[in-house]
PyMOL Python script that loads the backbone (N, CA, C, O; Angstrom):
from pymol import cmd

cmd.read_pdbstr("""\
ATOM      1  N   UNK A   1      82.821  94.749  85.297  1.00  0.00           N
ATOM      2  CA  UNK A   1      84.093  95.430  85.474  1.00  0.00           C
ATOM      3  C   UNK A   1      84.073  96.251  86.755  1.00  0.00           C
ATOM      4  O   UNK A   1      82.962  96.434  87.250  1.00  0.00           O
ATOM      5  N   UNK A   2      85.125  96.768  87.363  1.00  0.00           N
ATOM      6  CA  UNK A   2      85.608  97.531  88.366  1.00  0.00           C
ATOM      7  C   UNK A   2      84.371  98.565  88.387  1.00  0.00           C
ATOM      8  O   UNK A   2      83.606  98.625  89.349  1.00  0.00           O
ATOM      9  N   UNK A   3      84.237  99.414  87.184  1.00  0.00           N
ATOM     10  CA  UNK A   3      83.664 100.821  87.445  1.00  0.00           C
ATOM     11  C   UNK A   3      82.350 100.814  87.108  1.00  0.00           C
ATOM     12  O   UNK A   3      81.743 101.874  86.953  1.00  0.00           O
ATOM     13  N   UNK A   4      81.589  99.252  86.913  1.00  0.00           N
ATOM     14  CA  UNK A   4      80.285  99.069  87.102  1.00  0.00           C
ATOM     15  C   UNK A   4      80.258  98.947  88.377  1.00  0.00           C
ATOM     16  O   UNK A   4      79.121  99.342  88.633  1.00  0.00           O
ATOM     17  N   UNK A   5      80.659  98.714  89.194  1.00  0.00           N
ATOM     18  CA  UNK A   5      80.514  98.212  90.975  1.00  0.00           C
ATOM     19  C   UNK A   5      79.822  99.151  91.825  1.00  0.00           C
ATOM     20  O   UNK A   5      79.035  98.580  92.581  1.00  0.00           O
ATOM     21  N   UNK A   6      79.862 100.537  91.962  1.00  0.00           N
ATOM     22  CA  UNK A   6      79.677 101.120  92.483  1.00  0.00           C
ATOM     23  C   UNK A   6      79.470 102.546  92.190  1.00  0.00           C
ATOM     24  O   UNK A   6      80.475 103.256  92.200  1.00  0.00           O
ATOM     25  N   UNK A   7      78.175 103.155  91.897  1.00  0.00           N
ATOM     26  CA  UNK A   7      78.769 104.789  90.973  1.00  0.00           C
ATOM     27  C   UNK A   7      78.972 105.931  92.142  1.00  0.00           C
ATOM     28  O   UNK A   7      79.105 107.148  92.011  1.00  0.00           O
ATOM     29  N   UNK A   8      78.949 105.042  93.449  1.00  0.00           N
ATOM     30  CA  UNK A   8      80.333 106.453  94.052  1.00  0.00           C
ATOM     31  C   UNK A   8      81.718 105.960  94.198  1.00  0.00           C
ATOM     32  O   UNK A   8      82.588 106.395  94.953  1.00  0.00           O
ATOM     33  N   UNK A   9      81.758 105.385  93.703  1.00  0.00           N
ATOM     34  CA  UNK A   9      83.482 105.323  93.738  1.00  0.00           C
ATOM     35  C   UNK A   9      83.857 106.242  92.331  1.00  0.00           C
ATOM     36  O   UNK A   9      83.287 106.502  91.272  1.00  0.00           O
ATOM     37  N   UNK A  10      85.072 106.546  92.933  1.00  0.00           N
ATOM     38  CA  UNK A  10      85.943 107.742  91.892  1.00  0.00           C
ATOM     39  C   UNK A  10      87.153 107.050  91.847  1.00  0.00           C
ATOM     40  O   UNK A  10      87.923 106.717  92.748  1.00  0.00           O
ATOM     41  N   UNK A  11      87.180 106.913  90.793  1.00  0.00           N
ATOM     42  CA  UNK A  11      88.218 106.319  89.759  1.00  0.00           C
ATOM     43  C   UNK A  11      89.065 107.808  88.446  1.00  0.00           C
ATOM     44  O   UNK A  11      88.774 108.258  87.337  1.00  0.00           O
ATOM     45  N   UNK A  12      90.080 108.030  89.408  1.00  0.00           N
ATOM     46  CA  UNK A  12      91.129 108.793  88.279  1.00  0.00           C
ATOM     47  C   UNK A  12      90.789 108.645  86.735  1.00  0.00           C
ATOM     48  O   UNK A  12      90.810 107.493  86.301  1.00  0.00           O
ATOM     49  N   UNK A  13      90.530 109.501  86.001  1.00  0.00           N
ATOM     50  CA  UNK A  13      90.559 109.260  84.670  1.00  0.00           C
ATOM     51  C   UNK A  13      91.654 108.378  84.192  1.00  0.00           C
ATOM     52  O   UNK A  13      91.420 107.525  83.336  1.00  0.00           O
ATOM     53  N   UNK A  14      92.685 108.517  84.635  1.00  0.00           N
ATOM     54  CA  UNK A  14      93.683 107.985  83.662  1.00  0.00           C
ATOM     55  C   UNK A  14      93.776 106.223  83.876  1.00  0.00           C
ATOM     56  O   UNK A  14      94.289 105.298  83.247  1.00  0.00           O
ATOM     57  N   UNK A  15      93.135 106.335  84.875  1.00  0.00           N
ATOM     58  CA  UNK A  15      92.865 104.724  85.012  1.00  0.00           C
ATOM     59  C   UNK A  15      91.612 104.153  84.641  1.00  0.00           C
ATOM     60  O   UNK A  15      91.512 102.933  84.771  1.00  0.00           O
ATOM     61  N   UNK A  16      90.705 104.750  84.235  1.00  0.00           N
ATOM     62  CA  UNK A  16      89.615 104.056  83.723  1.00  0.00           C
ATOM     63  C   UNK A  16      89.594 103.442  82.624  1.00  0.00           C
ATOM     64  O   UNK A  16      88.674 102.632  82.513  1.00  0.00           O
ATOM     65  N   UNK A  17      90.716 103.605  81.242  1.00  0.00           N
ATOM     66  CA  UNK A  17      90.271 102.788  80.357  1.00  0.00           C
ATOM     67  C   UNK A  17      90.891 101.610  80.793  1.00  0.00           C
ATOM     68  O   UNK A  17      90.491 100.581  80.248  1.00  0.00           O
ATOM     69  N   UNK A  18      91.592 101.525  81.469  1.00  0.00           N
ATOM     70  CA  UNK A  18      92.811  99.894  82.383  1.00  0.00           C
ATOM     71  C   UNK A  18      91.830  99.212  82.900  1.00  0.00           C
ATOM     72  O   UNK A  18      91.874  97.982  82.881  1.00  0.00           O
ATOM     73  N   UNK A  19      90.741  99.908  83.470  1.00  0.00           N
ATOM     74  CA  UNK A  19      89.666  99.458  84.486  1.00  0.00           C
ATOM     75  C   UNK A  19      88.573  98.780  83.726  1.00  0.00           C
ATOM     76  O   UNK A  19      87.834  97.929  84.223  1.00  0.00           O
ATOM     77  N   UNK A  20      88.509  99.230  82.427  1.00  0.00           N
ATOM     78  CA  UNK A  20      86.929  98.988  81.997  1.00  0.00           C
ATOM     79  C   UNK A  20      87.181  97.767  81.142  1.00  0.00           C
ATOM     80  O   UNK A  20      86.312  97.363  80.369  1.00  0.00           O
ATOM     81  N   UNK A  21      88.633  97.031  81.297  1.00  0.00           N
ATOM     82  CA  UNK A  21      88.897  96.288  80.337  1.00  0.00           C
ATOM     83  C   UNK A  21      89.241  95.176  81.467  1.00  0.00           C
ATOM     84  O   UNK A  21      89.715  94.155  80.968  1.00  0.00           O
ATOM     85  N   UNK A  22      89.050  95.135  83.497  1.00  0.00           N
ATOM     86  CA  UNK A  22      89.587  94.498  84.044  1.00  0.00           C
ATOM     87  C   UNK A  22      88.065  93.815  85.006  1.00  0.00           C
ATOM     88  O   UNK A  22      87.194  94.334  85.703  1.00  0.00           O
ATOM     89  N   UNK A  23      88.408  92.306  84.520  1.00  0.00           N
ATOM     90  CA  UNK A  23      87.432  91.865  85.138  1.00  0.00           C
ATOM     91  C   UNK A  23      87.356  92.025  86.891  1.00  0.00           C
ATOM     92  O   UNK A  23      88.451  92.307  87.379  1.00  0.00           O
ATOM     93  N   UNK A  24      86.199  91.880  87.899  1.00  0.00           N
ATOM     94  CA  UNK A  24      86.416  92.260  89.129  1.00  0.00           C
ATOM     95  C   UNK A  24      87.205  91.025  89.631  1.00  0.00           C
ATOM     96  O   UNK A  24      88.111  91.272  90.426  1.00  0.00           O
ATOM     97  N   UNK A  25      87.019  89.877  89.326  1.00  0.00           N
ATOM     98  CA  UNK A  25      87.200  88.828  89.683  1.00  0.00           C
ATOM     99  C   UNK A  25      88.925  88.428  89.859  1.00  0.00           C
ATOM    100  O   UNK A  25      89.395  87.762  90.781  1.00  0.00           O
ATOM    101  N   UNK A  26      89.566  88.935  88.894  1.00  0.00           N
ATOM    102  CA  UNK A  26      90.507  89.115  89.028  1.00  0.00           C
ATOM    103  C   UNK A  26      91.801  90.589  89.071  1.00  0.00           C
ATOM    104  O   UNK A  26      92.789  90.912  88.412  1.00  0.00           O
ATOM    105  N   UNK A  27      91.129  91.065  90.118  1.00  0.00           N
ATOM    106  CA  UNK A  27      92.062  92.610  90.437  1.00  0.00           C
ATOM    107  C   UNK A  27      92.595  92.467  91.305  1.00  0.00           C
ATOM    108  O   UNK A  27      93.320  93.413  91.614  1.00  0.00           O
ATOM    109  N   UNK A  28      92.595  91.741  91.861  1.00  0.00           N
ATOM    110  CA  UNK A  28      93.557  91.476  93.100  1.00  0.00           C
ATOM    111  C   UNK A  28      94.147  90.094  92.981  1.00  0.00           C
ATOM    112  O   UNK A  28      95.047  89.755  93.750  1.00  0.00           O
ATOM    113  N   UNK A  29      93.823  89.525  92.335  1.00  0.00           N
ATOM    114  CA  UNK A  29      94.540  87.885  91.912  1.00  0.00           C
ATOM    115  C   UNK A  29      96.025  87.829  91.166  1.00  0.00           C
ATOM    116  O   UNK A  29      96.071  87.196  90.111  1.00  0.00           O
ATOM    117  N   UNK A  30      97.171  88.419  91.627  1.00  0.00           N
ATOM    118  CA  UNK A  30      98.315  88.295  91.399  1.00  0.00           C
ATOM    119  C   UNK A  30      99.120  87.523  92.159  1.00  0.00           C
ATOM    120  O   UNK A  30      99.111  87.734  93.371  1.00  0.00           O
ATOM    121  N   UNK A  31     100.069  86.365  91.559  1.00  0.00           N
ATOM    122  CA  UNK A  31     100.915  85.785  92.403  1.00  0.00           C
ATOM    123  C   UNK A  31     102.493  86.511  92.444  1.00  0.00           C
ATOM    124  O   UNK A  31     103.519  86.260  93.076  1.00  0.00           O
ATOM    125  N   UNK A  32     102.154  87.422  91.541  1.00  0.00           N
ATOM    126  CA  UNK A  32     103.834  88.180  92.372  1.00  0.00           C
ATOM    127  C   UNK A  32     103.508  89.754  92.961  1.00  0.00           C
ATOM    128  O   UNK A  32     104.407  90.595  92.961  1.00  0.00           O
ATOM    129  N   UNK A  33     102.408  90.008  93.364  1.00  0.00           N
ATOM    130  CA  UNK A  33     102.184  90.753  94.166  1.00  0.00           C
ATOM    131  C   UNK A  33     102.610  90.486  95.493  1.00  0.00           C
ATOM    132  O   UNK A  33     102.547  89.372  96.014  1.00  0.00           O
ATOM    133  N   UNK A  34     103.047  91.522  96.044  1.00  0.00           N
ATOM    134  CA  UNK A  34     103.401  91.584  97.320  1.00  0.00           C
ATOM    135  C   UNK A  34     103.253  92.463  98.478  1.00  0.00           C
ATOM    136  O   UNK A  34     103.787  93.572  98.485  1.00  0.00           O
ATOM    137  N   UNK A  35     102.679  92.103  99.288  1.00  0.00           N
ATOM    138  CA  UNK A  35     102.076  92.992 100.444  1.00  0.00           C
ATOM    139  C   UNK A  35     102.875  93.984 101.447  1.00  0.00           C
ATOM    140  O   UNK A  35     103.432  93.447 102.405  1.00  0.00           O
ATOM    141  N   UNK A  36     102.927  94.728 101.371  1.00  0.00           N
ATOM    142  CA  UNK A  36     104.114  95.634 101.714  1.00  0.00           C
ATOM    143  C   UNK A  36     103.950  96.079 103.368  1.00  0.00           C
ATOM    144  O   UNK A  36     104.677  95.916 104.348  1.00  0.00           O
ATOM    145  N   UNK A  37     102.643  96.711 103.163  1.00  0.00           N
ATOM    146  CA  UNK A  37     102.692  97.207 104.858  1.00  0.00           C
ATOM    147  C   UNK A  37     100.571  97.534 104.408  1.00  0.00           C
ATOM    148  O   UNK A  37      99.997  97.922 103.391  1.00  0.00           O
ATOM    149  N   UNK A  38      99.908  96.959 106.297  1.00  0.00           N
ATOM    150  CA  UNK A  38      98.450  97.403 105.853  1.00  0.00           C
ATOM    151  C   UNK A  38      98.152  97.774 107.498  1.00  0.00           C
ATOM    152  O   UNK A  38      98.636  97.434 108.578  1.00  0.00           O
ATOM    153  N   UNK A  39      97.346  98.443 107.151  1.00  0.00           N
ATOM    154  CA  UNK A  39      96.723  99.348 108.657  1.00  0.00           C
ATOM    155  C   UNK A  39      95.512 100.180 108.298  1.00  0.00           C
ATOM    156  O   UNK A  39      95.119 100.598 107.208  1.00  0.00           O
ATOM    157  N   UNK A  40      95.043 100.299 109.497  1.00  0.00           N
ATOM    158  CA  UNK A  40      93.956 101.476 109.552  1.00  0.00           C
ATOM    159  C   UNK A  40      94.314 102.687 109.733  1.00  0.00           C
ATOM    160  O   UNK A  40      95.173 102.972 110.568  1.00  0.00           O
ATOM    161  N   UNK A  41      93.616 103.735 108.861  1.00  0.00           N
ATOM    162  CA  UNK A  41      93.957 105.114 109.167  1.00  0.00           C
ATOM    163  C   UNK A  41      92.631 105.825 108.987  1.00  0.00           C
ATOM    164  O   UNK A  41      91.662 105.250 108.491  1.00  0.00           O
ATOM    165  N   UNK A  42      92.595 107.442 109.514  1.00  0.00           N
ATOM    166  CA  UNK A  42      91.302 107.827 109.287  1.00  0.00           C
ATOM    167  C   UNK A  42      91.523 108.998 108.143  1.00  0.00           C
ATOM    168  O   UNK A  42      92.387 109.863 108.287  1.00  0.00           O
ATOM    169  N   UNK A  43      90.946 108.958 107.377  1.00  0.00           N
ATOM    170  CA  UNK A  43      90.714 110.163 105.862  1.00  0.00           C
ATOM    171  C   UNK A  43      90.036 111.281 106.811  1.00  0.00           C
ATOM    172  O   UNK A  43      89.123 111.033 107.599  1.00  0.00           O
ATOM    173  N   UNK A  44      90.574 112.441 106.632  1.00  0.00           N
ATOM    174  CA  UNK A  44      90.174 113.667 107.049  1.00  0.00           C
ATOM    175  C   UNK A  44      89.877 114.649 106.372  1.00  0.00           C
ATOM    176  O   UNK A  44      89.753 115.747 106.915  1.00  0.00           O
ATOM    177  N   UNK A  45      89.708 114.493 105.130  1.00  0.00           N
ATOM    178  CA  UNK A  45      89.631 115.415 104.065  1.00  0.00           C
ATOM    179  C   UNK A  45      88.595 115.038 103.693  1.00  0.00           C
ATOM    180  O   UNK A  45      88.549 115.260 102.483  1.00  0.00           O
ATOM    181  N   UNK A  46      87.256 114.352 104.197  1.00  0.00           N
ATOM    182  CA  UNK A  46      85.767 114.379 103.567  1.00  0.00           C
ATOM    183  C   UNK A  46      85.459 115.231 104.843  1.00  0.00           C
ATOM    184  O   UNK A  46      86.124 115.670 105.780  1.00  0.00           O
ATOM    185  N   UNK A  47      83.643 115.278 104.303  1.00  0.00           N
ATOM    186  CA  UNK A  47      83.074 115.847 105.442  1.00  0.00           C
ATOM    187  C   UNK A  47      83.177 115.535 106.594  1.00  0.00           C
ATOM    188  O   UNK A  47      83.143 116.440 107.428  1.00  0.00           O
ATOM    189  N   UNK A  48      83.329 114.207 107.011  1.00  0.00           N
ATOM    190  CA  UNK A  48      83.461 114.132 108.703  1.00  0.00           C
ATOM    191  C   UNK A  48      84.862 112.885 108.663  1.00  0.00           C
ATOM    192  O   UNK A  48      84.817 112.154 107.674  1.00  0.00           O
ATOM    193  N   UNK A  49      85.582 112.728 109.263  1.00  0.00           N
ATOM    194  CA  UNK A  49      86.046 111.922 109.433  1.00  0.00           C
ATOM    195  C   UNK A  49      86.048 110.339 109.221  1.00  0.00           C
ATOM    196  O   UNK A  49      85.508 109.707 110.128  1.00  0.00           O
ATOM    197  N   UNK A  50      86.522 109.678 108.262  1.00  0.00           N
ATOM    198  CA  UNK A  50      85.950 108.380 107.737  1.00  0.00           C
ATOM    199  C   UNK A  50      87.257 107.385 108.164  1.00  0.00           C
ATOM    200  O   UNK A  50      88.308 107.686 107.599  1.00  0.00           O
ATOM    201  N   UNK A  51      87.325 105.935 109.341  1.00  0.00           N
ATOM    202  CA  UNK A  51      87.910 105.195 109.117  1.00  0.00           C
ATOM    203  C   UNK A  51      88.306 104.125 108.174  1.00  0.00           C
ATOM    204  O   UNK A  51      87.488 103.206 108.119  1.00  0.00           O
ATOM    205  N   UNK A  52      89.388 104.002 107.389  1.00  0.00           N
ATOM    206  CA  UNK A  52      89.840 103.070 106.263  1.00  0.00           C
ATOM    207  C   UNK A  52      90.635 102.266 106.732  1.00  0.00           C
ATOM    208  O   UNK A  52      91.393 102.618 107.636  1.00  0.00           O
ATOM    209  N   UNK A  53      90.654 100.668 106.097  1.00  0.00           N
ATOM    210  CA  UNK A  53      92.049  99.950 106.238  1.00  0.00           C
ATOM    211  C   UNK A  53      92.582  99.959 105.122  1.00  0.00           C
ATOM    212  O   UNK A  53      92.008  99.639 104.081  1.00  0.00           O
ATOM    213  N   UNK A  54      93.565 100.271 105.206  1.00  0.00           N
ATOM    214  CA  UNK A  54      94.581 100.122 104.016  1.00  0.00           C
ATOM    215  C   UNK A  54      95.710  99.140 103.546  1.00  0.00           C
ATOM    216  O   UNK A  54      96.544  99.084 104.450  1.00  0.00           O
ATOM    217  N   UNK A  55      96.139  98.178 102.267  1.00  0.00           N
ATOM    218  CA  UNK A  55      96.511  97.171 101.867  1.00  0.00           C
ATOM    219  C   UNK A  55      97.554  98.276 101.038  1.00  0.00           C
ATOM    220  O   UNK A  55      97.075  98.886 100.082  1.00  0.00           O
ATOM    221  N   UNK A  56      99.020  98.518 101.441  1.00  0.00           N
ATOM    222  CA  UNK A  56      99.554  98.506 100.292  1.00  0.00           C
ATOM    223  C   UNK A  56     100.866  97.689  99.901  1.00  0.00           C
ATOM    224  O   UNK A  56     101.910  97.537 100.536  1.00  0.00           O
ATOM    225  N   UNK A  57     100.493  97.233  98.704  1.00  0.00           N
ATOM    226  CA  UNK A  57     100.823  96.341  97.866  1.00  0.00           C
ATOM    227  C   UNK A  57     101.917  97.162  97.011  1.00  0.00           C
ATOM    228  O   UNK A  57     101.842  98.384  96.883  1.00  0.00           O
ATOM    229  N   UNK A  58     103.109  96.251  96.344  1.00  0.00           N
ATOM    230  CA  UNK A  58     104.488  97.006  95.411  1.00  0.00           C
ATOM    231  C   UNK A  58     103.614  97.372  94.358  1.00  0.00           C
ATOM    232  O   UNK A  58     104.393  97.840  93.528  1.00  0.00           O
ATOM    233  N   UNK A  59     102.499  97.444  93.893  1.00  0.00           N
ATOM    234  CA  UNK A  59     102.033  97.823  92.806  1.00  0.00           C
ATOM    235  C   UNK A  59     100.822  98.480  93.105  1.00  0.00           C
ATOM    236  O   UNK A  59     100.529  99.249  92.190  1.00  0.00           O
ATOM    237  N   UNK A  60     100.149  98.481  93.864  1.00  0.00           N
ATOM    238  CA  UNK A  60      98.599  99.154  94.217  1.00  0.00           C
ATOM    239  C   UNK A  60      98.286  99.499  95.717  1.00  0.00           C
ATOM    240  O   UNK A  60      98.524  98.775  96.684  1.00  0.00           O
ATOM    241  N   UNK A  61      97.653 100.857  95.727  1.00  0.00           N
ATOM    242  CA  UNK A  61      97.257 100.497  97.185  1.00  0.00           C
ATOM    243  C   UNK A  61      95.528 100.526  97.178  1.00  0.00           C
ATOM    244  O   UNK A  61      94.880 101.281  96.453  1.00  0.00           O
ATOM    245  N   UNK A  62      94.951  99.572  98.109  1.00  0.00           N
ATOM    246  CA  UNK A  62      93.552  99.172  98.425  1.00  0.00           C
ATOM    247  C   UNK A  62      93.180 100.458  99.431  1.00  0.00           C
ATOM    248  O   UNK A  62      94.033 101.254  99.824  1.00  0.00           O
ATOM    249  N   UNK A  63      91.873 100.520  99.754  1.00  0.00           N
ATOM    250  CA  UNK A  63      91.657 100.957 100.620  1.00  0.00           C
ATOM    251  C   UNK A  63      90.622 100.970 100.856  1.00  0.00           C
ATOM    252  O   UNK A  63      89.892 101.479 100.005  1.00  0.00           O
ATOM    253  N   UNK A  64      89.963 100.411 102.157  1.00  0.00           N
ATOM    254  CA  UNK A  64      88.355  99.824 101.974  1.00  0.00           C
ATOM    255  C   UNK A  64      87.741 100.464 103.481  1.00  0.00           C
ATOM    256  O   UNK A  64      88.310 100.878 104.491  1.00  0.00           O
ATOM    257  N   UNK A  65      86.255 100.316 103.082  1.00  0.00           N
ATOM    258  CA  UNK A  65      85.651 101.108 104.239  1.00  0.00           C
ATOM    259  C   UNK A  65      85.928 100.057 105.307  1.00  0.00           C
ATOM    260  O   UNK A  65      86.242  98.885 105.097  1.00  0.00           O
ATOM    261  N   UNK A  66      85.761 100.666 106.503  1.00  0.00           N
ATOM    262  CA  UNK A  66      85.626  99.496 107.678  1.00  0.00           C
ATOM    263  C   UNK A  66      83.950  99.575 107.802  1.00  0.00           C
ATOM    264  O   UNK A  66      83.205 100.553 107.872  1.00  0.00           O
ATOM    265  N   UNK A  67      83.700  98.277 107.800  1.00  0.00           N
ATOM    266  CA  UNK A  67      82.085  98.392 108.327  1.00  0.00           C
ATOM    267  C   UNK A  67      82.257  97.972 109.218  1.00  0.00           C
ATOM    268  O   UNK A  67      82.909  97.039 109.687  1.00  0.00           O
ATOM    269  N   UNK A  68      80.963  99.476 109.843  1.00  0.00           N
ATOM    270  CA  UNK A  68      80.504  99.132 111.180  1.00  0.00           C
ATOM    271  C   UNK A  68      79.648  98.167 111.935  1.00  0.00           C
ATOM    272  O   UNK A  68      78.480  97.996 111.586  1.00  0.00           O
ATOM    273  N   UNK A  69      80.026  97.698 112.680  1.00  0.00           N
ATOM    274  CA  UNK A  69      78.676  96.397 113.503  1.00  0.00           C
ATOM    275  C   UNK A  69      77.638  97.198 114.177  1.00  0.00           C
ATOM    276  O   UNK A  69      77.799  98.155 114.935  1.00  0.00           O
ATOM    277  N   UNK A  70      76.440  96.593 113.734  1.00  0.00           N
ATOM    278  CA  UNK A  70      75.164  97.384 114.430  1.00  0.00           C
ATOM    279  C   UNK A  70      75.324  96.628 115.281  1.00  0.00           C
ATOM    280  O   UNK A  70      75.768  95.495 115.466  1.00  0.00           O
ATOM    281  N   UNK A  71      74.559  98.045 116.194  1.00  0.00           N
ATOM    282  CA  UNK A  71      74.552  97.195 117.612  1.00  0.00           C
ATOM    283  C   UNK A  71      73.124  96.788 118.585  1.00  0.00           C
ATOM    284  O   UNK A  71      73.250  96.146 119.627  1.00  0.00           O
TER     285      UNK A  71
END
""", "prot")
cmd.dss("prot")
cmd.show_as("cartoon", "prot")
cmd.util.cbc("prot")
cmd.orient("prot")
């Protein structure tokens, strides 16, 4: 499930029992989902500044780290 994936991700209480019942495989597998608007932005409210891209969707929004390329 979703909230085995990773134990730093933070997941809202009120969505965890939705979560623990949703396979990973299919959380993003909707055919009437629809992609609304996606971009990069930077989160400024952790300790240092973190770039994200963001997917939001009429029903969810994503938001995933950008990984960096070693160089």
């Amino acid at each position: 499930t979703v909230t085995e994936l990773d134990p730093r991700c933070v997941i809202p209480e009120s969505l965890k029992p939705s979560l623990n019942k949703q396979p990973c495989e299919k959380l993003l597998a909707c055919p009437k989902r629809q992609l609304l608007h996606e971009g990069q932005i930077t989160l400024i409210e952790t300790p240092k500044p973190l770039d994200v891209h963001v997917f939001l969707f009429d029903d969810i929004l994503l938001i995933s780290k950008v990984k960096k390329i070693p160089r």
